[in-house]
Every structure is written in C-alpha cells, then in structure tokens.
N, CA and C atoms as a LAMMPS dump frame, in Angstrom:
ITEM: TIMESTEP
0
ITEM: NUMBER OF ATOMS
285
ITEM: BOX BOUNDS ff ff ff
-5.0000000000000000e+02 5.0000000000000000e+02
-5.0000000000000000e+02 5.0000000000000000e+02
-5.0000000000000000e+02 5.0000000000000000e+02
ITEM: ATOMS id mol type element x y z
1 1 1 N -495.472 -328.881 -408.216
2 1 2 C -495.1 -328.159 -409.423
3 1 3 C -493.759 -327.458 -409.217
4 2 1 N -493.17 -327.617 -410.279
5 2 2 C -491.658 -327.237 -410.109
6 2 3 C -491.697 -325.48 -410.524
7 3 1 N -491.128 -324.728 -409.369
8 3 2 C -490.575 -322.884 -410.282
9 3 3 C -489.699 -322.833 -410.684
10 4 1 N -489.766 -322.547 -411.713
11 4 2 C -488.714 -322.03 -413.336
12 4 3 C -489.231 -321.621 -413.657
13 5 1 N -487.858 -321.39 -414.526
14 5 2 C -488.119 -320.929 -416.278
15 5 3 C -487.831 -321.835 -416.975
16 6 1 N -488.398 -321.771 -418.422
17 6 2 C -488.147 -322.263 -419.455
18 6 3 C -486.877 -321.843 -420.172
19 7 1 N -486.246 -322.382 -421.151
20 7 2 C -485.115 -321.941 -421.697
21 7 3 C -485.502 -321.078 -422.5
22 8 1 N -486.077 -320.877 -423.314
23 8 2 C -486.579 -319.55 -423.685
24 8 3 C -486.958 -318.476 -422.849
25 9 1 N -487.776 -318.64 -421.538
26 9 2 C -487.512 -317.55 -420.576
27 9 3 C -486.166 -316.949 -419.975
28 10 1 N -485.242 -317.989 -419.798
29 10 2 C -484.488 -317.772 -418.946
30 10 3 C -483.134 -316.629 -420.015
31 11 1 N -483.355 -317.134 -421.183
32 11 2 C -482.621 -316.598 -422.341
33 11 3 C -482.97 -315.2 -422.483
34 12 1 N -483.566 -315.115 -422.426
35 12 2 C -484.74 -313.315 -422.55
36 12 3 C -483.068 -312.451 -422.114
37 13 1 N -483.18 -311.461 -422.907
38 13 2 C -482.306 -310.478 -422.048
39 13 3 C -480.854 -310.863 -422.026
40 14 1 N -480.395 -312.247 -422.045
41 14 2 C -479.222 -312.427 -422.352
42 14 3 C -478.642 -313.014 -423.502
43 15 1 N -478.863 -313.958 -424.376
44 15 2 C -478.163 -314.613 -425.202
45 15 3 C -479.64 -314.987 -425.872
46 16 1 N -479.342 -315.939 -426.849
47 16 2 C -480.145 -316.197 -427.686
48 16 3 C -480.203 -318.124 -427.629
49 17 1 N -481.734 -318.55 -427.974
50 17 2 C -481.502 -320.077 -427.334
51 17 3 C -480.551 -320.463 -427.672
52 18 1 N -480.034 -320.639 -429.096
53 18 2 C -478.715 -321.44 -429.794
54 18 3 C -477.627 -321.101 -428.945
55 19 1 N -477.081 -320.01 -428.627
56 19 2 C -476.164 -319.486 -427.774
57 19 3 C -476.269 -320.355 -426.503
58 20 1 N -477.551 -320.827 -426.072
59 20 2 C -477.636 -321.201 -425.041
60 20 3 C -477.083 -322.836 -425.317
61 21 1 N -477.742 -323.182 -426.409
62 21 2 C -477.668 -324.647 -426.344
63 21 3 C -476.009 -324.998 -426.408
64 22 1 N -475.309 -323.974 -427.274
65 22 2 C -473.941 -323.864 -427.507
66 22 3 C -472.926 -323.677 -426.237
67 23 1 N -473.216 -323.136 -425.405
68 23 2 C -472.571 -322.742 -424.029
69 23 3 C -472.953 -323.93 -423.622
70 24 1 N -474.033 -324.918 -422.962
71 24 2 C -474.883 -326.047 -422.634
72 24 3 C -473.625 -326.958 -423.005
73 25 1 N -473.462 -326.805 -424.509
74 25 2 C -472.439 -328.365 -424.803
75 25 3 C -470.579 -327.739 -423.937
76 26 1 N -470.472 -326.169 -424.26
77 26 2 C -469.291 -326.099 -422.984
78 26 3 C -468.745 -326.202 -421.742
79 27 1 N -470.317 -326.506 -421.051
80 27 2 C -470.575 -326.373 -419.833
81 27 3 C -470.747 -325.16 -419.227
82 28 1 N -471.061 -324.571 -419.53
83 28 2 C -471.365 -322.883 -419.536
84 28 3 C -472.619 -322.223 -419.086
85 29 1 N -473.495 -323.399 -419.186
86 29 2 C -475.693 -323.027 -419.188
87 29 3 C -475.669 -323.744 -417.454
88 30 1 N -476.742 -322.957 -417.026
89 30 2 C -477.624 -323.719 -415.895
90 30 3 C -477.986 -324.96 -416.208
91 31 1 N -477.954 -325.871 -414.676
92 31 2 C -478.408 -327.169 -415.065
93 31 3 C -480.27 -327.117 -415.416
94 32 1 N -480.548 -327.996 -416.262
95 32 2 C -481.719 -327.865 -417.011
96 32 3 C -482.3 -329.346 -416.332
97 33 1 N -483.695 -329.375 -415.393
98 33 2 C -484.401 -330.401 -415.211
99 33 3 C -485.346 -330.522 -416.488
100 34 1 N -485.812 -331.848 -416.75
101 34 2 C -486.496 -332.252 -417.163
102 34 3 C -487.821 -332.924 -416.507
103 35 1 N -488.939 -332.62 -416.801
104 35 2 C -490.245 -332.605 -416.245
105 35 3 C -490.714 -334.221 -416.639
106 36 1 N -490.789 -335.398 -415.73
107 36 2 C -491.443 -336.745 -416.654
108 36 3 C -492.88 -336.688 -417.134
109 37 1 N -492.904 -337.151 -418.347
110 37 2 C -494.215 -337.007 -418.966
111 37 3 C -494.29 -335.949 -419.612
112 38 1 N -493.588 -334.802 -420.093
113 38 2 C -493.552 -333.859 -420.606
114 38 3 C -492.449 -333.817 -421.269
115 39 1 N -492.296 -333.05 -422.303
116 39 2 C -490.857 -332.613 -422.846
117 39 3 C -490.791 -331.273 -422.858
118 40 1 N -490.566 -330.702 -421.292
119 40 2 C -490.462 -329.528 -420.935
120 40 3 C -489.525 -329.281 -420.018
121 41 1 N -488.256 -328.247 -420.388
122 41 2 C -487.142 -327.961 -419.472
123 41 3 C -486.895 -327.288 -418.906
124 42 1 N -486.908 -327.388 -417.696
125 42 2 C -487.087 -326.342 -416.756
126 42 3 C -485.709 -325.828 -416.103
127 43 1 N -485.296 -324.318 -416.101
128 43 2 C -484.13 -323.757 -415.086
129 43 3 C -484.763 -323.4 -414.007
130 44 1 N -484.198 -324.306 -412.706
131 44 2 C -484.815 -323.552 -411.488
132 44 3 C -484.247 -322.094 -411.086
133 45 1 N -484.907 -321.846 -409.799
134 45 2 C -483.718 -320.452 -409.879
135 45 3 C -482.921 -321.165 -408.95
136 46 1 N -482.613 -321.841 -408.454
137 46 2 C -481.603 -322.477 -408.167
138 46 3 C -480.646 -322.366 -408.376
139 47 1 N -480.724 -323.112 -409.672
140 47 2 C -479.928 -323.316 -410.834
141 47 3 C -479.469 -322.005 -411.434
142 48 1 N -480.418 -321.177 -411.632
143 48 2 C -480.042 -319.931 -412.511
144 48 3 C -478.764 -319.273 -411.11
145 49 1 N -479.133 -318.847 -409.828
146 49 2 C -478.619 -318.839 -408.987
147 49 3 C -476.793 -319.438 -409.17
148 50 1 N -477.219 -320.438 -408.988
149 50 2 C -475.606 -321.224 -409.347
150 50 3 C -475.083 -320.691 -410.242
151 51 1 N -475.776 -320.527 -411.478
152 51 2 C -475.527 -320.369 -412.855
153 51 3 C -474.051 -319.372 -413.003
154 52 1 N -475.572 -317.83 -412.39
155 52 2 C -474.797 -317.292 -412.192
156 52 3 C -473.714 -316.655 -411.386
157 53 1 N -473.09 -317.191 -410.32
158 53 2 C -471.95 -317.568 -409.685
159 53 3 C -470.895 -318.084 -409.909
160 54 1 N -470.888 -318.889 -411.305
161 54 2 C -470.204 -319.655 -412.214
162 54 3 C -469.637 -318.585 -413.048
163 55 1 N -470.626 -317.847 -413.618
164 55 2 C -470.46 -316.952 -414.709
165 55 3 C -469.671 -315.967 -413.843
166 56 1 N -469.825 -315.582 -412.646
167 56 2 C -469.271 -314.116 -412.283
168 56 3 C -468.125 -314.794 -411.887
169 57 1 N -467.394 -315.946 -411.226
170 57 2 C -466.246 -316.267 -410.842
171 57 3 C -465.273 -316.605 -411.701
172 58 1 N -466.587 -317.033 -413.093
173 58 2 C -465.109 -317.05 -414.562
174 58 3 C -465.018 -315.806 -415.301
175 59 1 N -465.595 -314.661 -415.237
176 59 2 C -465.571 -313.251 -415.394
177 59 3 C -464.185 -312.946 -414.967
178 60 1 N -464.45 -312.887 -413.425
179 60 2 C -463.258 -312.718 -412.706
180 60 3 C -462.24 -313.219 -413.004
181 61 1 N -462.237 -314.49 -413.051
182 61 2 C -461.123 -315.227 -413.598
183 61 3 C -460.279 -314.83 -415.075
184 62 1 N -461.283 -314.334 -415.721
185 62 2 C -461.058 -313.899 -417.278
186 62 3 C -460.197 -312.268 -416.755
187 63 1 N -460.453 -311.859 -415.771
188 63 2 C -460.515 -310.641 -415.505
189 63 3 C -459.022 -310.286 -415.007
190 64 1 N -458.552 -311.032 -414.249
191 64 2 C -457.519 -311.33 -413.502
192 64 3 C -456.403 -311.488 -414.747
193 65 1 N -456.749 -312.512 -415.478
194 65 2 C -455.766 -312.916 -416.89
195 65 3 C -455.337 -312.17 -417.295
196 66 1 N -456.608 -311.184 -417.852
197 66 2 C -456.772 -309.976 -418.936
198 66 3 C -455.528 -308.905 -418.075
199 67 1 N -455.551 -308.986 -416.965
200 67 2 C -454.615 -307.692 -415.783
201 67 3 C -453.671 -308.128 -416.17
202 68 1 N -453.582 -309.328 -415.995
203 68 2 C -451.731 -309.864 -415.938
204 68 3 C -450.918 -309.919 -417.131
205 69 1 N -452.128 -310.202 -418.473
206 69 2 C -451.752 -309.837 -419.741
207 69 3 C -451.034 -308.697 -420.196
208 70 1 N -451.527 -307.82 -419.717
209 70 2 C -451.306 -306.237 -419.746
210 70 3 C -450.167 -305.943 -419.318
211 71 1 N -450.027 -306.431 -417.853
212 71 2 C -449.219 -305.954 -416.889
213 71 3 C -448.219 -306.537 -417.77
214 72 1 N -447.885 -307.952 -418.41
215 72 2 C -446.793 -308.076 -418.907
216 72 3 C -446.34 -307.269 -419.962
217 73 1 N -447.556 -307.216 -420.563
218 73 2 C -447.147 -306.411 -421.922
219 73 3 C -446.438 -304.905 -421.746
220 74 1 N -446.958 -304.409 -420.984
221 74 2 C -446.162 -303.292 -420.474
222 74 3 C -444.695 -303.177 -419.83
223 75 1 N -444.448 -304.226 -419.238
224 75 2 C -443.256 -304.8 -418.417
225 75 3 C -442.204 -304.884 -420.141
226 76 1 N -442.701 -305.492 -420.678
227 76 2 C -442.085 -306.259 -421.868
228 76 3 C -441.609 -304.506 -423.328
229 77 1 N -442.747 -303.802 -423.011
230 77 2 C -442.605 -303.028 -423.741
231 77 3 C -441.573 -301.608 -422.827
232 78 1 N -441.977 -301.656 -421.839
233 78 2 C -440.863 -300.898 -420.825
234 78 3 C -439.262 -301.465 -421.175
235 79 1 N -438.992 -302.397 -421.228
236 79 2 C -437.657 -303.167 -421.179
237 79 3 C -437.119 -303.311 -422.67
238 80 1 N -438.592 -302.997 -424.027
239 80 2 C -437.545 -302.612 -425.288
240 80 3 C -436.99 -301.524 -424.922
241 81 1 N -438.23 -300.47 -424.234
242 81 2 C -437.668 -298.919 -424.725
243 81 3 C -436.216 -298.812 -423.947
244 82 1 N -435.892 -299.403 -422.824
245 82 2 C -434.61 -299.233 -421.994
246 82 3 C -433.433 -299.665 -422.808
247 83 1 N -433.819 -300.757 -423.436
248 83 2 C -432.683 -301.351 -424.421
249 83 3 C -432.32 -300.093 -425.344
250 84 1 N -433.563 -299.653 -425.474
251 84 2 C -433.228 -298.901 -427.171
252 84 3 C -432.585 -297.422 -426.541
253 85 1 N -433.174 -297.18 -425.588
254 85 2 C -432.007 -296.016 -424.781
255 85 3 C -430.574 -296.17 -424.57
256 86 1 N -430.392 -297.689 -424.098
257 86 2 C -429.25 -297.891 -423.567
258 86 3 C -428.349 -297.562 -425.05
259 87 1 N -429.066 -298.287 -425.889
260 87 2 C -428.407 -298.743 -427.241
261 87 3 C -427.722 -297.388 -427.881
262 88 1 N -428.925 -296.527 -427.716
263 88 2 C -428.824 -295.335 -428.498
264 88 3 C -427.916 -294.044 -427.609
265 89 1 N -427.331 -294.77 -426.525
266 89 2 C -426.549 -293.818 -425.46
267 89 3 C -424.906 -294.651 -426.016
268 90 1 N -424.818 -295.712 -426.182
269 90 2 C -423.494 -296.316 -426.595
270 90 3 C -423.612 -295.92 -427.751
271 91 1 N -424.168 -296.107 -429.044
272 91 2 C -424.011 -295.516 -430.435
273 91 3 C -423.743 -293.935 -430.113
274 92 1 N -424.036 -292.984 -429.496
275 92 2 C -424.082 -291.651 -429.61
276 92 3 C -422.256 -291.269 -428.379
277 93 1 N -421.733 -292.701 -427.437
278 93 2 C -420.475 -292.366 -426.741
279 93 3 C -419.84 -292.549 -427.868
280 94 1 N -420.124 -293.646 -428.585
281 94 2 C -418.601 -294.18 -429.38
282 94 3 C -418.557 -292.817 -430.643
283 95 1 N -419.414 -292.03 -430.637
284 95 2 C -418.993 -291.224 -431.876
285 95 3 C -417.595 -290.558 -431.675
C-alpha cells in the first residue's frame, strides 16, 4: 500500500484543488502517482517533499529578482534626482 495523500488532502491549507490542477498544467504541483485499478491519485511525501523544494528555490528565485528590481529602481531614481540637481545648479549659475 502506497503513503499519501490525496489531492484533496494534500491541498488542505494551501490552495484550492483547481489551483492545484492549474499549477499541475505549469508544472508547479507534486508529481501525482496513479494507483492501477483504481482512479485514485496519490502525492507521496516524497513527492510533496520535492514539491516543496521546488517551491522554496523558485521563492527564492522570485526573491532575488524582486531585490534586483528594486535595487535598480532606486539606482535609476537616484540618477534622475542628480540630473535634476545638476540641472537646477546650471539654471540658477547662468542667472
């Protein structure tokens, strides 16, 4: 006998099945065995295991982006305000 969960168990607490089946077609869900003779799908913890290792390394990954996003945006918004100093120091010599 195989230990899992069911996709409805394994969903509990995090997402909702559709969510699940939807992530599933992104590649996003635990791999799901299928039981022969049954039409019952099982997440091992294995799998859930893997799962989530996947999920925390594209977190991170998302996480890292999100820093560097920033970091530019700030870089980018530092370098108007210098312009607009510089700008506003030559408009205020030439008077």
């Amino acid at each position: 006998m195989l230990i899992g969960k069911s996709i409805k168990e394994f969903c509990v607490g995090r997402f909702s099945v559709p969510t699940f089946y939807a992530r599933r077609k992104r590649g996003l869900a635990p791999e799901v065995i299928y039981i022969p003779g049954q039409q019952k799908a099982i997440i091992t913890a294995k799998a859930e295991r893997d799962w989530e290792k996947k999920i925390q390394s594209k977190e991170a990954q998302r996480l890292v982006k999100r820093e560097r996003e920033l970091r530019s945006a700030q870089a980018r918004l530092a370098g108007q305000k210098a312009a607009a100093v510089k700008a506003a120091k030559r408009k205020a010599a030439a008077r």
